[in-house]
C-alpha positions as CSV (number, residue, x, y, z in Angstrom):
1,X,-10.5,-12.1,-6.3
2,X,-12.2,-9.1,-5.6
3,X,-9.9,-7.0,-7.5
4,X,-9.4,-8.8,-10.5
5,X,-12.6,-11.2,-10.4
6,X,-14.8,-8.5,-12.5
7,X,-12.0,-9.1,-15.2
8,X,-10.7,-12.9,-15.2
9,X,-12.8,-14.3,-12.2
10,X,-9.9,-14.4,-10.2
11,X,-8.4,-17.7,-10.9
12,X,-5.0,-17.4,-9.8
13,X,-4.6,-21.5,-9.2
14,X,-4.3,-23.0,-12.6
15,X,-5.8,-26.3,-10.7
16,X,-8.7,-23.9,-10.4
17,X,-9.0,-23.0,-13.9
18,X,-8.6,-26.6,-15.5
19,X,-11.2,-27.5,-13.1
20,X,-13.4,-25.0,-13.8
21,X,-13.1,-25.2,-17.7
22,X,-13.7,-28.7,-17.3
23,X,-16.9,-28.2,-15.4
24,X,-18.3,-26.6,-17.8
25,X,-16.6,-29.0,-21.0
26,X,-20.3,-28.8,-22.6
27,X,-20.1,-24.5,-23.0
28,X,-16.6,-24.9,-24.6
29,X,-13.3,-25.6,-23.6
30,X,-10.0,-23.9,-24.0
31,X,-9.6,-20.8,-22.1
32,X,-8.0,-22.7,-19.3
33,X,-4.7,-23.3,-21.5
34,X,-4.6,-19.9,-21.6
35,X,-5.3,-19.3,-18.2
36,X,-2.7,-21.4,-16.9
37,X,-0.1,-19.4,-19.3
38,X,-0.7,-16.5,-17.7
39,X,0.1,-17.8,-14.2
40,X,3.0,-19.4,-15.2
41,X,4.1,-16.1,-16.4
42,X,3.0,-14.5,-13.0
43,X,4.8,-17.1,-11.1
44,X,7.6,-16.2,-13.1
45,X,7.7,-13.0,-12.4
46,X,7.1,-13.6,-8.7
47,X,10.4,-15.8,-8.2
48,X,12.3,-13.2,-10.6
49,X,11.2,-10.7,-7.6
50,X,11.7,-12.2,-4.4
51,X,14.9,-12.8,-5.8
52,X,15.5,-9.1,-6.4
53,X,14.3,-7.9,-2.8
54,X,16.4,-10.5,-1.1
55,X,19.4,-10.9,-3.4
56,X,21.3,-11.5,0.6
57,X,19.5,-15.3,-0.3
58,X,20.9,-16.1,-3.0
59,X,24.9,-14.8,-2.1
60,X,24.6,-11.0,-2.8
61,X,24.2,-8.3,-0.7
62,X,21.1,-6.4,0.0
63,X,21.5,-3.0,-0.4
64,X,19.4,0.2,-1.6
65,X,18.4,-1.4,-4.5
66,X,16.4,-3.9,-3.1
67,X,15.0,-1.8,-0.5
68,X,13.6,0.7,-3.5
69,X,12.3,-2.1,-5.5
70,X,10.6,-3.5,-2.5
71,X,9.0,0.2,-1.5
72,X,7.9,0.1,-5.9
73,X,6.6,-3.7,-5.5
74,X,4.6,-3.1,-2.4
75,X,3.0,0.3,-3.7
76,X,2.3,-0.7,-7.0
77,X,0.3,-4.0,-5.8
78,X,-1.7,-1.6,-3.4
79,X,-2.7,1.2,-5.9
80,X,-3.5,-1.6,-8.8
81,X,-5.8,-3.1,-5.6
82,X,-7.6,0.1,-5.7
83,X,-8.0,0.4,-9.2
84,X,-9.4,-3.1,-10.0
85,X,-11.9,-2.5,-6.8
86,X,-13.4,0.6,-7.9
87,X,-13.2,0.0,-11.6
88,X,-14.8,-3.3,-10.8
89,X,-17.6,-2.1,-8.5
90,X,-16.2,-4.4,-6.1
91,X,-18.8,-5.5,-3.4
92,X,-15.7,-5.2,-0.5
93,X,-13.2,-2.9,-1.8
94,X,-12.0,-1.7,1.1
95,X,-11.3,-5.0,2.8
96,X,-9.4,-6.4,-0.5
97,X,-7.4,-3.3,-0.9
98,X,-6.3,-4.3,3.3
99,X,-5.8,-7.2,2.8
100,X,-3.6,-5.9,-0.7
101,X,-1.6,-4.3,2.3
102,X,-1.2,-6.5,5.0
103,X,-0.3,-9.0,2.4
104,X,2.6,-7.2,1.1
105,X,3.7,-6.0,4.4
106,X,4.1,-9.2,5.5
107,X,5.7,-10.4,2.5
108,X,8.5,-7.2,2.4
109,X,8.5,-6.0,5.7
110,X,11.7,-7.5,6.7
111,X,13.2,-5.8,3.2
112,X,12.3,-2.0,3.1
113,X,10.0,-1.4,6.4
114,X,7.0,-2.4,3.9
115,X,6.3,2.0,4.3
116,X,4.4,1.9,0.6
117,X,2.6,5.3,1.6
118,X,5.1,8.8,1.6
119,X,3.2,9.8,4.4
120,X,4.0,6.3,6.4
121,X,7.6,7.6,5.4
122,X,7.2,10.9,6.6
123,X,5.4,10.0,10.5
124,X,8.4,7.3,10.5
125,X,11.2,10.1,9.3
126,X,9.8,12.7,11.5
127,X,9.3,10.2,14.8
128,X,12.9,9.9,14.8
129,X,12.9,6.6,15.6
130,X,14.7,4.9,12.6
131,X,18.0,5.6,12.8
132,X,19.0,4.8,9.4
133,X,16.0,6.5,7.6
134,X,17.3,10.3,7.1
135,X,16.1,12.9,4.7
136,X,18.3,11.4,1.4
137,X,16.4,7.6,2.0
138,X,13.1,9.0,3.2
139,X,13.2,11.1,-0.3
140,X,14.2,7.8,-2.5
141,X,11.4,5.6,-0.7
142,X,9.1,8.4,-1.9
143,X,10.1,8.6,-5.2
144,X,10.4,4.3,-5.4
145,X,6.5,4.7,-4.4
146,X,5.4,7.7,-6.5
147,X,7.0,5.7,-9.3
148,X,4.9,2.1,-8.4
149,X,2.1,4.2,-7.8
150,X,2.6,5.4,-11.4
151,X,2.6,2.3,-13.3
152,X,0.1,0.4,-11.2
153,X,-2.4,3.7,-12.3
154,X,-1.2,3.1,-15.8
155,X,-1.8,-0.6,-15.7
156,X,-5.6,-0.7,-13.8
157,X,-6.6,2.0,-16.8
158,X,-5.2,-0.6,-19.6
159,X,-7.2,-3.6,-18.2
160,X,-10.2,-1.7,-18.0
161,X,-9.9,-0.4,-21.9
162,X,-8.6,3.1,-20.5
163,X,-11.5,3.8,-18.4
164,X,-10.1,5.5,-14.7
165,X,-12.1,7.4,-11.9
166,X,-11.5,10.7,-10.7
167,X,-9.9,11.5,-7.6
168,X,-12.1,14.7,-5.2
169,X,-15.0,15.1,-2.9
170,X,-17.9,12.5,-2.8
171,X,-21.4,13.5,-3.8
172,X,-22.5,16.4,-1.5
173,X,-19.5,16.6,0.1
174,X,-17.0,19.5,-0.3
175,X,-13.2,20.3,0.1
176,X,-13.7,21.1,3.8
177,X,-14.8,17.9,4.2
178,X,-12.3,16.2,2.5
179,X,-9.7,17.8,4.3
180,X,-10.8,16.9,7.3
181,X,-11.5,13.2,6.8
182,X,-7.9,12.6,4.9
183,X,-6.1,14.5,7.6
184,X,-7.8,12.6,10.5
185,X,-7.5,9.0,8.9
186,X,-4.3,9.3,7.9
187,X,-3.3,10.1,11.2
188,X,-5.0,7.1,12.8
189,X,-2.9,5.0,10.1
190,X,0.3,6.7,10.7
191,X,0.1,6.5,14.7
192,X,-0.8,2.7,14.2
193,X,2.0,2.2,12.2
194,X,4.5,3.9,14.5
195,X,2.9,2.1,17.9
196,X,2.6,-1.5,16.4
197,X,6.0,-1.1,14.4
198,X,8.3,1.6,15.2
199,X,7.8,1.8,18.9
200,X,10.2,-0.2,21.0
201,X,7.4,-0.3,24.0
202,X,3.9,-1.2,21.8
203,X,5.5,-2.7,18.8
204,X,3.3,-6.4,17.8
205,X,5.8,-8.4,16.1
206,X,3.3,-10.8,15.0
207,X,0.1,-9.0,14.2
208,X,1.6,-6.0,13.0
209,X,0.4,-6.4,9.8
210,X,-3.1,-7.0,10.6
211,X,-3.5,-3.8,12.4
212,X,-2.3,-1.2,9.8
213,X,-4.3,-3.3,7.2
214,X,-7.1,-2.5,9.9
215,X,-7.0,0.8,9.5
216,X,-7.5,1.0,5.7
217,X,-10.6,-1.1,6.4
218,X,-11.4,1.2,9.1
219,X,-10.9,4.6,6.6
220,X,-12.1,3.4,3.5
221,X,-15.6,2.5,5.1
222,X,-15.8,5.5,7.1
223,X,-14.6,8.1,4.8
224,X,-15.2,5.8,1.1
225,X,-17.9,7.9,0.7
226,X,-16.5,11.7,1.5
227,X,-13.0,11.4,0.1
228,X,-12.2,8.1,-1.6
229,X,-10.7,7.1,1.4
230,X,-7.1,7.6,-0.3
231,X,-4.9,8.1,3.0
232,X,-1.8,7.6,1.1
233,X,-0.4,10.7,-1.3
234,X,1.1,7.3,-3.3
235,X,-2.7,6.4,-4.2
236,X,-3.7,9.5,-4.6
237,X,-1.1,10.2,-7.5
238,X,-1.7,6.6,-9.1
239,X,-5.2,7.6,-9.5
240,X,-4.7,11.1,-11.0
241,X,-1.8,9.3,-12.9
242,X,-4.6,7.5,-14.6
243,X,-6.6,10.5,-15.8
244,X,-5.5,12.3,-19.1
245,X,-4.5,14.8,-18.3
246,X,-3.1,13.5,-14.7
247,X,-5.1,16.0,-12.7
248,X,-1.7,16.6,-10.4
249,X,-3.8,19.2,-8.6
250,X,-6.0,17.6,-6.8
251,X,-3.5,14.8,-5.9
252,X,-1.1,17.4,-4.4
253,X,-4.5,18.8,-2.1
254,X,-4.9,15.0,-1.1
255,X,-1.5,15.0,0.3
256,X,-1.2,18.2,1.8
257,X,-3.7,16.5,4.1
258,X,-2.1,13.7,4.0
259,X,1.3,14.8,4.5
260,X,-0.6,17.1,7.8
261,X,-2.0,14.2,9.2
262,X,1.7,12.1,8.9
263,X,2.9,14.9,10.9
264,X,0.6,15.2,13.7
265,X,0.8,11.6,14.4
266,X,4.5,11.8,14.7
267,X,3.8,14.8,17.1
268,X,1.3,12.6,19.0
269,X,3.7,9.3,19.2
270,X,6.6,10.9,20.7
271,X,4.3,12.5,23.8
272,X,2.4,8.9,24.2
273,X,5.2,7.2,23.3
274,X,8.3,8.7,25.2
275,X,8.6,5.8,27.1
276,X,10.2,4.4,24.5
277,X,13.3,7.3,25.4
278,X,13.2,6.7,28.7
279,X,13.5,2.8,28.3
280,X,16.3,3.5,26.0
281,X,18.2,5.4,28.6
282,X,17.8,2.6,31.4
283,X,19.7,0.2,29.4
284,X,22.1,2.5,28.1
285,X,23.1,3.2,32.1
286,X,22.5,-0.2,32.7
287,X,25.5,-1.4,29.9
288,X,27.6,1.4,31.1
């Protein structure tokens, strides 16, 4: 609602729309048909989807396809989120665009690892704590979530008649400062993402979700302001995607930082976290 509400009002519930239009029957009726069109379409859409991500439900086999598509779904909801907030001078963005990502970690999760940021990818990658993610997958995940990242860009533009925002410093803020706050909260994101769902000691099967959304509540309120608040080189590339010309530049600075702070929260996890090792080696002697 927040995203979208400066555009449709945020319907979604074609209930809500007949009900609405109905309400007000003496300012004209009508739009609701049209309404209820276009969620039909999105439902649609939405079975089409699941249906790709977890073909293993419907007698195939999921394999790397559905893992990419998942990693392009989830990204591409997130970065239109933060298009559709900013472009709509949304009163909470930073609490829709969590929720965006909690939402669809939740809802693909179980598919891909619900990673929809290259830097989640590269803390997880570097941690070494996912077997089966190694330099060839960790590269394709990327690339699935540059390319979401991509179209969502392309598509927030289009809704708003071509209008985007740049991506750099806030007002009186510099590069320095940028640097800094990127790097630091995309650390806190990636270490929470590694404790709550990659460490075998910490990890919060239930609330998992909830606590990396957290943290993009936590950044974009504490550094909306200085940097945008991006913490994901995905969203930083969607929004320069946006621009004409894409200003790949600045992107690429956001997530050098990005990409620094990825790293050191890998470093971090595996002091804090080497009790995850040491657990690993008791009941490795303890099946032998």
């Amino acid at each position: 609602a927040y995203g979208a509400g400066a555009v449709s009002g945020g319907c979604f519930n074609p209930a809500v729309a007949i009900g609405i239009d109905m309400a007000s029957v003496t300012q004209g009726f009508g739009w609701c048909l049209f309404y209820v069109i276009c969620e039909a379409v999105g439902a649609a859409a939405a079975a089409v989807l699941f249906k790709l991500v977890r073909p293993d439900e419907f007698g195939g086999e999921r394999g790397e396809a559905a893992f990419l598509a998942s990693e392009f779904l989830g990204t591409f909801m997130l970065v239109l989120t933060v298009g559709l907030n900013v472009l709509g001078k949304s009163p909470a963005g930073a609490y829709s665009i969590a929720a965006s990502l909690m939402c669809m970690i939740y809802a693909l999760g179980d598919v891909s690892g619900a990673h929809f940021n290259p830097a989640v990818t590269l803390a997880i990658f570097l941690s070494g704590r996912c077997a089966d993610l190694d330099v060839a997958k960790a590269v394709k995940y990327m690339i699935a979530q540059l390319l979401g990242a991509t179209a969502a860009g392309q598509l927030y533009s289009a809704i708003h008649k071509g209008d985007s925002f740049p991506l750099g410093p806030g007002a009186k803020f510099g590069w320095t400062e940028v640097s800094i706050a990127e790097t630091v909260f995309t650390f806190v994101l990636c270490f929470v993402v590694l404790s709550v769902a990659v460490s075998g000691s910490t990890k919060a099967p239930t609330m998992f979700g909830l606590a990396i959304g957290a943290c993009v509540t936590v950044g974009g309120n504490a550094i909306g302001a200085i940097s945008g608040g991006s913490l994901n080189p995905a969203v930083s590339w969607g929004i320069a995607a946006s621009r004409c010309p894409p200003a790949a530049h600045t992107a690429s600075a956001y997530a050098l930082f990005e990409f620094i702070g990825a790293a050191a929260a890998a470093g971090i996890f595996t002091v804090t976290h080497a009790v995850d090792h040491a657990a690993g080696s008791r009941e490795a002697k303890a099946e032998a």
